[in-house]
Backbone as numpy.savetxt, mean C-alpha at the origin, in Angstrom:
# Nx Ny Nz CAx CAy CAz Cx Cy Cz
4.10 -46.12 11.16 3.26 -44.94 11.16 4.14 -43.69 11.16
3.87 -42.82 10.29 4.41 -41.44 9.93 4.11 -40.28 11.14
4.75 -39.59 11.40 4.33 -38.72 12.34 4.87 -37.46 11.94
5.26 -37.12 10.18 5.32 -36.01 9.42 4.23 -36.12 8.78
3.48 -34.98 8.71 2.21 -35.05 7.81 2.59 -35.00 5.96
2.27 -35.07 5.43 2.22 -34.65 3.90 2.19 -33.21 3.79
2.75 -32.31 3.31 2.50 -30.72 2.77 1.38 -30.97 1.95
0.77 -30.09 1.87 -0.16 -29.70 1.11 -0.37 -29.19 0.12
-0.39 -30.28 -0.64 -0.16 -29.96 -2.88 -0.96 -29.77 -3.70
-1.37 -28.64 -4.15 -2.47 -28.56 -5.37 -2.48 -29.72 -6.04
-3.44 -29.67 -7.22 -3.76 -30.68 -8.73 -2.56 -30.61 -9.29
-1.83 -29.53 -9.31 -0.43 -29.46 -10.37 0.63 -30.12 -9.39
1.20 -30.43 -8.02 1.44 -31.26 -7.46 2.58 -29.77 -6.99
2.28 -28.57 -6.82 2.88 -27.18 -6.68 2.36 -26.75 -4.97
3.32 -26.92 -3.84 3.51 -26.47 -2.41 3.06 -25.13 -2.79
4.66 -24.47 -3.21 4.25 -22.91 -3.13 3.03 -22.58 -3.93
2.53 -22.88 -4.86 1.44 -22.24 -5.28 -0.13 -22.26 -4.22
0.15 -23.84 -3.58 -0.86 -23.87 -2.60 -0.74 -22.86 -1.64
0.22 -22.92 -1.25 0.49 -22.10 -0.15 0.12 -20.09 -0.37
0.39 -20.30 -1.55 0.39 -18.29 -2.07 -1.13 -18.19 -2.39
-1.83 -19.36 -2.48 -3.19 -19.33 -2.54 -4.03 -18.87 -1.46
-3.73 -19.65 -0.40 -4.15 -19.82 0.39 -3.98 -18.50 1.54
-3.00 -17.84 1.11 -2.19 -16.81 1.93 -3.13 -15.08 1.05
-3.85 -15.20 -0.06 -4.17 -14.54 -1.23 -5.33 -13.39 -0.33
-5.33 -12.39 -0.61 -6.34 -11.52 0.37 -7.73 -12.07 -0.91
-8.77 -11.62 -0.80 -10.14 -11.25 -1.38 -9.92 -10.30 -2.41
-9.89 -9.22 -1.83 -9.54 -7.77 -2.83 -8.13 -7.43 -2.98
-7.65 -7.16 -3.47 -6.32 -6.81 -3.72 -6.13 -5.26 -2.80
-5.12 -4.81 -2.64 -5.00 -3.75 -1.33 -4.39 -2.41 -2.43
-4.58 -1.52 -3.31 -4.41 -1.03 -4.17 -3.14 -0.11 -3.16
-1.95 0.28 -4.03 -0.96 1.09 -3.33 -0.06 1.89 -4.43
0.79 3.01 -3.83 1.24 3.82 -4.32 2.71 3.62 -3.56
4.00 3.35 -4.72 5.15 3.25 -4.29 6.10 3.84 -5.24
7.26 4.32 -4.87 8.47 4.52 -4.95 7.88 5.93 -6.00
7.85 6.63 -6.95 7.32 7.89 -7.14 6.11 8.38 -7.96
5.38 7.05 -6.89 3.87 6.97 -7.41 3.32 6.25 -8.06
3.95 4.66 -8.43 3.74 3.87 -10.00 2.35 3.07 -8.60
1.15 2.41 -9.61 0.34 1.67 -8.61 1.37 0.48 -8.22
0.51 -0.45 -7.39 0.82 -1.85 -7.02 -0.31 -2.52 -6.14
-0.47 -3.35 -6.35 -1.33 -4.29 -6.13 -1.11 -5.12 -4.91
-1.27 -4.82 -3.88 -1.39 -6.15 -3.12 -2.07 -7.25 -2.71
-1.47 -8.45 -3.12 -2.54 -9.14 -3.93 -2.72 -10.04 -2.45
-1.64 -10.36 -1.65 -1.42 -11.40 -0.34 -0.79 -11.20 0.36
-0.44 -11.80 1.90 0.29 -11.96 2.57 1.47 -11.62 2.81
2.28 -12.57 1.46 4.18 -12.05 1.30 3.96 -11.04 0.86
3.19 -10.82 -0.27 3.59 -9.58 -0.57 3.72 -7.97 -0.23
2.29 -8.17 1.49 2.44 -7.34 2.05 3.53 -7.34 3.46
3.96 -8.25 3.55 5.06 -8.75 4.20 6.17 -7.81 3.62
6.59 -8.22 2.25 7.84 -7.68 1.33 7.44 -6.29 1.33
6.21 -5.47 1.30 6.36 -4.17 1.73 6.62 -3.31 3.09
6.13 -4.47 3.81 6.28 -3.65 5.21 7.38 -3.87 5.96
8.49 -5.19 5.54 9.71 -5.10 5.24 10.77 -4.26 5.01
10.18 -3.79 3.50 11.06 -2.24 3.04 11.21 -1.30 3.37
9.63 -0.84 4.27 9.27 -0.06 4.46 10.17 0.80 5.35
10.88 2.08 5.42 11.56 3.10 5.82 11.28 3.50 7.17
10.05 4.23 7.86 9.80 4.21 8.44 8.88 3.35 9.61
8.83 3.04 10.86 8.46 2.58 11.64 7.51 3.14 12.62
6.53 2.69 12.69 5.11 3.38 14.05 4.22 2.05 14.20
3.49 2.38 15.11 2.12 1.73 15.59 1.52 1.07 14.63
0.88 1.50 13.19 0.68 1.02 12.65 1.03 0.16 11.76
2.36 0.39 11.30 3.62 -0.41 10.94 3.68 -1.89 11.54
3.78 -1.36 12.97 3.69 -2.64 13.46 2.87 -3.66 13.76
1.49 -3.11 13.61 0.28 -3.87 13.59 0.37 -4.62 12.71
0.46 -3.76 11.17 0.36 -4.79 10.25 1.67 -5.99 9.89
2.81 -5.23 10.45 3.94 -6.45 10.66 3.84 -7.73 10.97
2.83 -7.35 12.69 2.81 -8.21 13.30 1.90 -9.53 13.09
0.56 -8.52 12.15 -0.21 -9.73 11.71 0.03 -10.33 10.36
1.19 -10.03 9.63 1.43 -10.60 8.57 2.08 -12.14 8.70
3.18 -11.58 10.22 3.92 -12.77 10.52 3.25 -13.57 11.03
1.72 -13.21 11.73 0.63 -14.25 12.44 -0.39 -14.83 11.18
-0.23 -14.20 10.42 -1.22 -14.66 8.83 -0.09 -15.50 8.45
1.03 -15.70 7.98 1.77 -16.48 7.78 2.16 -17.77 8.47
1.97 -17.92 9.51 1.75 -18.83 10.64 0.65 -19.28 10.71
-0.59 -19.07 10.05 -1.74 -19.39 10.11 -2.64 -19.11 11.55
-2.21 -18.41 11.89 -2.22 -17.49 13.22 -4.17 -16.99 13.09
-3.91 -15.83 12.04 -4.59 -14.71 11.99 -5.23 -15.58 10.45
-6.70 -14.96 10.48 -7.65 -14.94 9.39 -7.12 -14.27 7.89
-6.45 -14.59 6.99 -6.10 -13.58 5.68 -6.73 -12.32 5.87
-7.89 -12.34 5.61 -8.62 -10.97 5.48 -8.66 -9.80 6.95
-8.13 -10.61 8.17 -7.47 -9.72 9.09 -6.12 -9.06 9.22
-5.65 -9.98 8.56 -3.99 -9.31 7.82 -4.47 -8.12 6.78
-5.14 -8.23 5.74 -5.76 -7.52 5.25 -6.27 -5.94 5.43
-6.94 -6.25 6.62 -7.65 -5.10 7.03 -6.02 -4.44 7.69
-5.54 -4.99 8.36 -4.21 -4.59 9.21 -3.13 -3.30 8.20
-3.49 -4.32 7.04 -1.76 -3.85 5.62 -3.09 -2.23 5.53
-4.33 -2.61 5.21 -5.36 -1.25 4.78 -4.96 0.00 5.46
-5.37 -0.55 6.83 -4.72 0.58 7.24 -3.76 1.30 7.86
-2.25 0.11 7.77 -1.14 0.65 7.85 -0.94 1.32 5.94
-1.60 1.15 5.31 -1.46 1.98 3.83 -2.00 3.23 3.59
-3.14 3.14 4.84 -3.91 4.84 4.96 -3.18 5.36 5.43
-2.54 5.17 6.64 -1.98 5.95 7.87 -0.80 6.64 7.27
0.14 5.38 5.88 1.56 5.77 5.44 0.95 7.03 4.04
-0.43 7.18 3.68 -0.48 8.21 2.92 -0.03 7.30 1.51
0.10 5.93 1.31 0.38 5.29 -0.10 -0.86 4.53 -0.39
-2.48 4.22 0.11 -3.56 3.99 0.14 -3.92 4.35 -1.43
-3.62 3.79 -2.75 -4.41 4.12 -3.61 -5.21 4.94 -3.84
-6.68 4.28 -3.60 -7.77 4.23 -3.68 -8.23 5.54 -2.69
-7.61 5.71 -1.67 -7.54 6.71 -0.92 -7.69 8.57 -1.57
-6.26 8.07 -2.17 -5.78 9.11 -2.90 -6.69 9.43 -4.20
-7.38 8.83 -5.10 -7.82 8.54 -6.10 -9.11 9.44 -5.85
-9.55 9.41 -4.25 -11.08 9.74 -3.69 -10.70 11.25 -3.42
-9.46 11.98 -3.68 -8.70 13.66 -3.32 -8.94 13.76 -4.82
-9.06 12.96 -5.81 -8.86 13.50 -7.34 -9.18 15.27 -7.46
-10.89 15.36 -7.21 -11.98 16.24 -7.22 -11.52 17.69 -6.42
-9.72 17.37 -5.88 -9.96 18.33 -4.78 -8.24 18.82 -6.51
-7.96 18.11 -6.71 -6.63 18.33 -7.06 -6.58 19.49 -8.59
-8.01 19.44 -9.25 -7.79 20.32 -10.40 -7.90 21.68 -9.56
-8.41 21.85 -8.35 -7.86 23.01 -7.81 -6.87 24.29 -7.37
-5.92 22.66 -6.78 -4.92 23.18 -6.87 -4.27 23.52 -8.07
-4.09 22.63 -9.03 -3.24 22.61 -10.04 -3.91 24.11 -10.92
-5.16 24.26 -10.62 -5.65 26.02 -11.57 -4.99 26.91 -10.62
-4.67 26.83 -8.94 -3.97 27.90 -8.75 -2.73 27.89 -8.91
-1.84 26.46 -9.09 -0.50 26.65 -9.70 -0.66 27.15 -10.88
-0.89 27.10 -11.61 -1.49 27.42 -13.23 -1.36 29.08 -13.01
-2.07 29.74 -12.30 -2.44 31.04 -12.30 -1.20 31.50 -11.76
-0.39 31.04 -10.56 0.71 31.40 -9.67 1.51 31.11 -11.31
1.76 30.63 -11.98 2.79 30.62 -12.92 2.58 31.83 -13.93
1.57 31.63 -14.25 1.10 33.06 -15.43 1.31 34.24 -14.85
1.24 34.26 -13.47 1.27 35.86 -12.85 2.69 36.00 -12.56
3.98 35.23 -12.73 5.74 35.45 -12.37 5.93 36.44 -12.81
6.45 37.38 -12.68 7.02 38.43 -13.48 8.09 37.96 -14.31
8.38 38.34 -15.40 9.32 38.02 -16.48 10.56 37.42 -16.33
11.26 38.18 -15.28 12.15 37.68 -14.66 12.36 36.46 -13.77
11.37 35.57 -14.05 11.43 34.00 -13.28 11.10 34.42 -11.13
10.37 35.85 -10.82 10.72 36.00 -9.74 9.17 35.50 -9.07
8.92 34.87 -8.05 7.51 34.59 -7.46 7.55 35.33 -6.19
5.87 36.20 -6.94 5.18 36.97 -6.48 5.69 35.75 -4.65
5.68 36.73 -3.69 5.27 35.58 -2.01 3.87 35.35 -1.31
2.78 35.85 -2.01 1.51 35.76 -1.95 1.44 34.61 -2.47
1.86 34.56 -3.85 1.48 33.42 -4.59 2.44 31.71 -4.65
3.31 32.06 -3.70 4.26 30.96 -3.36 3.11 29.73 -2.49
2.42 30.84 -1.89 1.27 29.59 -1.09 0.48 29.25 -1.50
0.71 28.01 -2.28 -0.91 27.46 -3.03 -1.95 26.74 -2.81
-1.91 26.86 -0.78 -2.25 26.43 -0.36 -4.10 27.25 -0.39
């Protein structure tokens, strides 16, 4: 009698694929990296491999750290890792979908950069009223 179990092998007779399956969120976690290109987070490692890279460190950082390494362990529910990476992606300001929902606010700004540029005086000098385009 065996007292190693069998891994667990898809139809194609593929571990890792079972395994990246199984690890796979529902919705994909939409994100904004390195100087803005999208990315998709589609699972587990892969939000693992971001929060990994990731530069800075906080609270939320570590939430979702912590439940990636407990989703990986079979710890934590996928879709609670999930919710975890969501909103360590709001908090870091790289939230897609987030950003996507500011669209409506952004031709705003960009008409008062627009206007702050047309009004420079010739000489490349900005007006300091118009430096704030806020």
């Amino acid at each position: 009698m065996s007292l190693v179990s069998a891994p667990d092998v898809d139809a194609t007779g593929s571990f890792a694929e079972t395994q990246m399956t199984k690890k796979s969120f529902g919705r994909p976690v939409p994100i904004l990296v390195g100087l803005g290109f999208p990315r998709h987070v589609e699972n587990i490692w892969q939000a693992y491999d971001v929060l990994n890279e990731w530069p800075s460190r906080g609270p939320a950082h570590k939430a979702a750290f912590d439940a990636c390494r407990a989703g990986l362990a079979d710890e934590v529910d996928v879709e609670a890792v999930r919710a975890a990476f969501d909103t360590f992606a709001r908090k870091a300001g790289i939230l897609a979908y987030d950003i996507a929902a500011e669209t409506p606010a952004r031709p705003t700004t960009a008409a008062k950069a627009h206007d702050a540029w047309l009004k420079r005086p010739s000489d490349g000098r900005v007006d300091p009223e118009d430096a704030q385009l806020a």
